[in-house]
N, C-alpha and C positions, 0 to 999 in steps of 0.2 A: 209166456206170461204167467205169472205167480197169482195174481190177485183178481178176478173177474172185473170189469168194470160194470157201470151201471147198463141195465138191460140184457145183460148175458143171463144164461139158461143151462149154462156148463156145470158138472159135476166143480164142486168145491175142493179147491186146495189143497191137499192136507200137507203138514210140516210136523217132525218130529222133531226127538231130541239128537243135539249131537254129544256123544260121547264113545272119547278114544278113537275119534275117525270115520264113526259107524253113525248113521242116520237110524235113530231107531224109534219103536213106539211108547209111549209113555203108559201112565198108570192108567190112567184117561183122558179125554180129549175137553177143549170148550170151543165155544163158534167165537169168531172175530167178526162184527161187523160194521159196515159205512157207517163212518160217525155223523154222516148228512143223511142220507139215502134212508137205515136202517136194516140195506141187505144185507146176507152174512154173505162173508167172501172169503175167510178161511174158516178151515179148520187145525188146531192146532195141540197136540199133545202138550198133556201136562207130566209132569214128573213126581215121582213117588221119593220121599227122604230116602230111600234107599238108592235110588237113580240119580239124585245128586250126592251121595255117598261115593255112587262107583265113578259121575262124572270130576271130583274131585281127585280120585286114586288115579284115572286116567291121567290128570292133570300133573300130579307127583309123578308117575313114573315116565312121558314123557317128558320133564323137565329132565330127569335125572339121568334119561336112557340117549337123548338126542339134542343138548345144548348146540344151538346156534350159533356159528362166527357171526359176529358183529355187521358181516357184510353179504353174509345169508338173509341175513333179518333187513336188512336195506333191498337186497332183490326183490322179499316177496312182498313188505309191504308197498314199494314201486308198483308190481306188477298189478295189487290188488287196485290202486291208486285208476291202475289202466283201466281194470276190469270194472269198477263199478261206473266209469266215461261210458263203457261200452253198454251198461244197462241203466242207464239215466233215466228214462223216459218209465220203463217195468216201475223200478225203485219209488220213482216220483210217482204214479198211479197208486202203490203199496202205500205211501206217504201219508196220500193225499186222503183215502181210502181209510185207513184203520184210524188215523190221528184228528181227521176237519180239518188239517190245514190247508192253504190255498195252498194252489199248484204253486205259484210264484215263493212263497214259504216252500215248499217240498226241493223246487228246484234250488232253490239258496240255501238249503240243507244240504246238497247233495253234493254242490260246488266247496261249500268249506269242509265235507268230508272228504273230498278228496285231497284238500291244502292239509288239511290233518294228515292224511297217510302218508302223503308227499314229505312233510317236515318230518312226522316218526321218522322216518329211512332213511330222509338226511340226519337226523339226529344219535342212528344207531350206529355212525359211525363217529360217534365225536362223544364217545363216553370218556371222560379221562378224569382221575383224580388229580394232586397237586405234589410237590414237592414242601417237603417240611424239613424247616432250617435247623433241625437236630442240632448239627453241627457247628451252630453257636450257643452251645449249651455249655457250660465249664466239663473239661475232659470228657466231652464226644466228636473232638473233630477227626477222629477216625470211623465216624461211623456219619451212612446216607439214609435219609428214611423218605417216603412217599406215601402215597394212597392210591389205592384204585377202588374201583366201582365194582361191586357184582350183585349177579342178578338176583334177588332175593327170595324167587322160590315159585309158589304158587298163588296169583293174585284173584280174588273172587271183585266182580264187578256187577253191582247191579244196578239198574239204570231206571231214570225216570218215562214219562210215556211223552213228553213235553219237545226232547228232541230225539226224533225214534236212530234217528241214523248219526248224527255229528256227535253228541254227548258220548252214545254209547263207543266208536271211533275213539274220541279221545280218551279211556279208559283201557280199551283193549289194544290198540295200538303202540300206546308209548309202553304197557307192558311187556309185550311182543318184543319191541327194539329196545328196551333193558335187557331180554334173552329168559325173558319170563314162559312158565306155562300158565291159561288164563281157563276162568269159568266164569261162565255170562248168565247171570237170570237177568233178563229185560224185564219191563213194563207189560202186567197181562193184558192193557189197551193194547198195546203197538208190537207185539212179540214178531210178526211178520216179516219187520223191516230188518231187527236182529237176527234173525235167521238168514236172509238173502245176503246181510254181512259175511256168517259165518263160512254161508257156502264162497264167497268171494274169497275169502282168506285160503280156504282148503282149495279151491280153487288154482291160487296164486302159489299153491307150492308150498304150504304149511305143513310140519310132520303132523301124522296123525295125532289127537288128544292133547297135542299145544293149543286146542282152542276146543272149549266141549260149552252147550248151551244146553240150561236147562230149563225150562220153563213152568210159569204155576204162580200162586199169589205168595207175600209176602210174608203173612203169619202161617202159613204149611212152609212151601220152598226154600222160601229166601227165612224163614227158621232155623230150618232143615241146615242151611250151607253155616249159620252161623255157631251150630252145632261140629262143625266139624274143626278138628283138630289140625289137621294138616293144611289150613290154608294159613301164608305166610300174611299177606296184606287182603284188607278190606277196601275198596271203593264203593265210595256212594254220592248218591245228587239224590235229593228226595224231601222230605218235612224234616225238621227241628226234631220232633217228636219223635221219629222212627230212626231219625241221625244216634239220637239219645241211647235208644235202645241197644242200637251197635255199639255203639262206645261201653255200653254197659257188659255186654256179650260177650267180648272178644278180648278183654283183659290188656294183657301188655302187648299185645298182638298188634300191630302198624294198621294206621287208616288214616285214608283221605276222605272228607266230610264236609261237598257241600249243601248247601241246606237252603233254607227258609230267608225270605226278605223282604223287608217294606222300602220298594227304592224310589228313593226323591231325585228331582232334579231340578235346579236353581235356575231362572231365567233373571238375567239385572237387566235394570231400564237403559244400559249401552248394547244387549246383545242384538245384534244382527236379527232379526226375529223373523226375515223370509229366510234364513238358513234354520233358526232353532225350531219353526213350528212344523213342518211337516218333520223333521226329523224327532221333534216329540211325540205326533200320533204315530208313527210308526211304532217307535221303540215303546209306545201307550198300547197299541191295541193287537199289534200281528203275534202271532201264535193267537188269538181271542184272549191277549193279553196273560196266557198263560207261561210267562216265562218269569225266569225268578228277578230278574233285573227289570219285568219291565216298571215304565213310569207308573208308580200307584199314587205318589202326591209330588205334585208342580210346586212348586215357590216360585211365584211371581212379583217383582217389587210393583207395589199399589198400584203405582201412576200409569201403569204397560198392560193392568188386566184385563181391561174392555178389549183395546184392541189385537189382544195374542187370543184371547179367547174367541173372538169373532175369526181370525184366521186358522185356529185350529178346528172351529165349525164349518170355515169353508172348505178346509183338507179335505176332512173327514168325508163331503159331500161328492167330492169328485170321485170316491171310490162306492162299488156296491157292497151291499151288505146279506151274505147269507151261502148259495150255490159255494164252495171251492175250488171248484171245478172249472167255474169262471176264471180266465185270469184278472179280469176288473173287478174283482171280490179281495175287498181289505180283511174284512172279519168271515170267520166261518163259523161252524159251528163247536162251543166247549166239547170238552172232551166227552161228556155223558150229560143228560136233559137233567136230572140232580143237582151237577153240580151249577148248571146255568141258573136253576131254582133258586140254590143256595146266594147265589152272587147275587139277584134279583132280590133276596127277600133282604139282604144288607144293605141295598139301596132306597128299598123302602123302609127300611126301619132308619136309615140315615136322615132320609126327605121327613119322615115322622118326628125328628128331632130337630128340626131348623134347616133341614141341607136344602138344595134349588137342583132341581134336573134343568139344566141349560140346554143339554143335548141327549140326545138316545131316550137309556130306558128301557126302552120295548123289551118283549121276548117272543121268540114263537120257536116253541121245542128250544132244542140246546143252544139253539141260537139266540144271542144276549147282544142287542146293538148295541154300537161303540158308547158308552156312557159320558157326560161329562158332568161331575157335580161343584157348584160352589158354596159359600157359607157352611162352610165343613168345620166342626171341632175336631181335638185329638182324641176326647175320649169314644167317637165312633168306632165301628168297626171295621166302616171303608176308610178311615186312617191308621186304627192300630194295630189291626190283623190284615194276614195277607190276604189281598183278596182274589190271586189269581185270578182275574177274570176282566174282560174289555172296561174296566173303570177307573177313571182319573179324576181324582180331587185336586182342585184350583185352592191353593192357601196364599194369600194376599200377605208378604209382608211389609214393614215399613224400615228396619235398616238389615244390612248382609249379616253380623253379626246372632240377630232371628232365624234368618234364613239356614244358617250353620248349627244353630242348635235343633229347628225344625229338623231337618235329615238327620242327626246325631242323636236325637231323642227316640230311637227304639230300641228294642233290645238287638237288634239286628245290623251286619255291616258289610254288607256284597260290595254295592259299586253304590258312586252316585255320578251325576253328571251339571255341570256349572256353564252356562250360556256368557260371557261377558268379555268385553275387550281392554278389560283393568287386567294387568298383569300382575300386579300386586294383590288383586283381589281374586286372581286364579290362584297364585300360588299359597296366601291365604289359607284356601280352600285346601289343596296340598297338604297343607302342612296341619288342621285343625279337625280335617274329618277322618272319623275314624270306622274306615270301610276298607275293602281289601283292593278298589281301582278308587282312582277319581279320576274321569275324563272333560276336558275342558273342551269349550265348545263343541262337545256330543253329548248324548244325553246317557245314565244308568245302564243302557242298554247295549251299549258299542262294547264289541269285540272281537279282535283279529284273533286267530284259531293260534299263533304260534306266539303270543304274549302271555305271561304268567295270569292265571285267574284262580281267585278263590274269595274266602272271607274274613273275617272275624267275628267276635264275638259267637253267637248265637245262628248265626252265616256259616260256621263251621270252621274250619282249618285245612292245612293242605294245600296244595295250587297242582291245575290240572295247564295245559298248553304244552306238548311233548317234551318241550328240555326238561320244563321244571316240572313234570308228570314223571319224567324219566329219573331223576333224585329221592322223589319218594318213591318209587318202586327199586331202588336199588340199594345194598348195605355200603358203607363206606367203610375198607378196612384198611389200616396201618399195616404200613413195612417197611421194617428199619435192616438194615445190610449193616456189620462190620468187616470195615477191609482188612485189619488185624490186631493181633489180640490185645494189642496196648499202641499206644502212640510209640514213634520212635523217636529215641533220645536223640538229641543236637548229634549231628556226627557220627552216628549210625549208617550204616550201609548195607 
């Protein structure tokens, strides 16, 4: 066991850095603790800019001393795929522990990180480029050209605290099965679960320093790595704000960037609405609604808002509110008592401006019950900023056409999601919003691990889901073959 649970009396954990193979101790240490409870339950080394210096040179010269076959890197992420099956339950404790999510969130973390590793490996055998028809070019039909793929070097991945175990997987993985070497700074919340990754990977038969983690906060560390010259690609999932910053950092240097969202989602007065309402508080409140898709404002057409909103108060009731530990626990607690502050005092400065609390509300510590607000404007802040956190604004409209400009009105474009049994008014949707998914009857929040995901706008750029994680992490390069040195004339032999 990694992570003490509640009531233990055990010396504390400690977890270092890895780099080049080697587990080592950092510059200094900080405590990790229960985001519910408030015990510490690691302790975890931090990294000095020099120790992600030398975790980066690790990284260069294992790529360069021990490139991977294509079906090396399918073994080991296979085997890792096995080994994290075989520590489910540890993982899902670390989860549950460092982040406040519910066990039932920890465990559906732990199942799509394995579909992540599983598709990397099938995907590290299916790299291929294309054939390029050269040879109907005026005087080149003596000559063949192609493309292939190669591995583009050294990839820096740094990860949000929001998904400790699947996010971070899908960054290090499809880099790995491109024949990448990678460096991981996680989330200084959730660093714990990154690590028990790392050991999985070295574990499953990774050359030493194809995978080195460093650990530490953002403006030291994750600095520090953007400092460094030798790393080929950047990934990141994090704020607008700090997406920004990278992009400014790293020059012509390759990055995936996803980012910041305000996500809506459509219900019409034809949808199914015992299919769309529990599937809107879910994708409204679980992570404690800290995920970047989830529902932050419903569109409801007029006529359907009493009674979708009376069914999304009785969802909400079947489930408890607070323990995560509970499996009958929908919301746990935010990630730090701050940030639950912060979402609290938006809700009240919302209700101070005309808004209705319908449902929730409350607080005690980090924990922020599931919110529901109606008579919501857009110039609020629980509709124009994100509000990470368990709150959903009900916006009543009267035709689709509103409905489509409401979700299309931020600066922001992740996903949305559209509730209705008009096909023409799905595809509509399709074709008018401008976000990087649109899912029809599901809501903002749906996502299979091996589907392309990413954004636009202000959302970012890039797409993470292994194939198409595996494209950006790879160069695409031209090659043209002549079979000889001129055509041969009629009747040549």
């Amino acid at each position: 066991m990694n992570v003490k649970t509640r009531g233990e009396t055990a010396a504390l954990p400690e977890y270092g850095l890895l780099i080049g193979g080697e587990w080592v101790d950092g510059a200094g240490a900080f405590e990790v603790r229960d985001k519910f409870t408030g015990e510490p339950v690691a302790r975890v080394a931090r990294a000095s800019p020099e120790q992600a210096a030398a975790a980066v040179a690790a990284a260069r010269a294992s790529f360069e001393r021990q490139a991977l076959e294509p079906y090396a890197r399918y073994r080991v992420l296979l085997r890792a795929a096995d080994l994290i099956e075989a520590r489910r339950e540890e993982i899902a404790r670390t989860i549950v522990a460092e982040s406040g999510f519910t066990v039932a969130d920890a465990r559906l973390e732990i199942d799509r990180c394995v579909q992540t590793l599983v598709v990397s490996a099938e995907e590290a055998k299916r790299i291929t480029g294309e054939m390029v028809p050269i040879d109907g070019a005026p005087g080149q039909a003596h000559r063949l050209a192609f493309t292939i793929r190669v591995p583009i070097g050294v990839v820096c991945a740094i990860t949000p605290f929001n998904s400790p175990l699947n996010t971070v997987t899908h960054k290090v993985a499809p880099a790995l099965a491109a024949g990448n070497a990678v460096v991981l700074k996680p989330a200084s919340y959730t660093p714990v679960t990154a690590a028990l990754l790392c050991e999985v990977l070295t574990d499953a038969g990774l050359p030493p320093g194809h995978v080195n983690l460093v650990q530490g906060g953002g403006s030291d560390v994750g600095q520090a790595l953007l400092d460094q010259a030798d790393i080929d690609f950047y990934t990141f999932t994090g704020s607008t704000a700090v997406g920004k910053v990278i992009r400014r950092s790293v020059g012509l240097r390759r990055t995936s960037l996803e980012l910041g969202s305000i996500s809506g989602t459509i219900v019409c007065e034809d949808a199914d609405l015992g299919w769309a309402a529990p599937r809107c508080v879910r994708a409204s409140f679980r992570k404690a609604g800290q995920v970047c898709t989830s529902v932050q404002r419903l569109y409801v057409h007029e006529p359907i808002v009493e009674r979708l909103v009376a069914m999304l108060i009785a969802e909400i009731r079947r489930w408890k509110v607070g323990d995560p530990y509970d499996p009958e626990t929908l919301v746990g607690p935010m990630i730090d008592v701050k940030e639950a502050e912060r979402a609290e005092a938006w809700v009240s400065e919302a209700v101070e401006q005309g808004a209705r609390i319908v449902h929730g509300g409350e607080r005690e510590g980090a924990v922020l019950y599931p919110t529901i607000l109606t008579d919501v404007r857009p110039d609020m802040r629980v509709m124009c900023e994100e509000i990470f956190a368990p709150v959903i604004s009900i916006v009543p409209y009267r035709s689709f056409d509103e409905a489509l400009e409401g979700v299309n009105g931020t600066p922001f474009g992740l996903a949305a999601g559209v509730f209705t049994a008009d096909l023409e008014r799905a595809f509509a949707a399709a074709r008018r919003l401008r976000v990087g998914a649109v899912h029809i009857n599901e809501t903002s929040s749906s996502r299979v691990d091996l589907m392309p995901y990413g954004g636009v706008k202000e959302s970012g750029y890039g797409q993470e889901g292994p194939r198409y994680a595996i494209r950006e992490m790879t160069e695409e390069r031209l090659v043209t073959i002549s079979l000889m040195s001129k055509p041969a004339a009629r009747g040549d032999q």
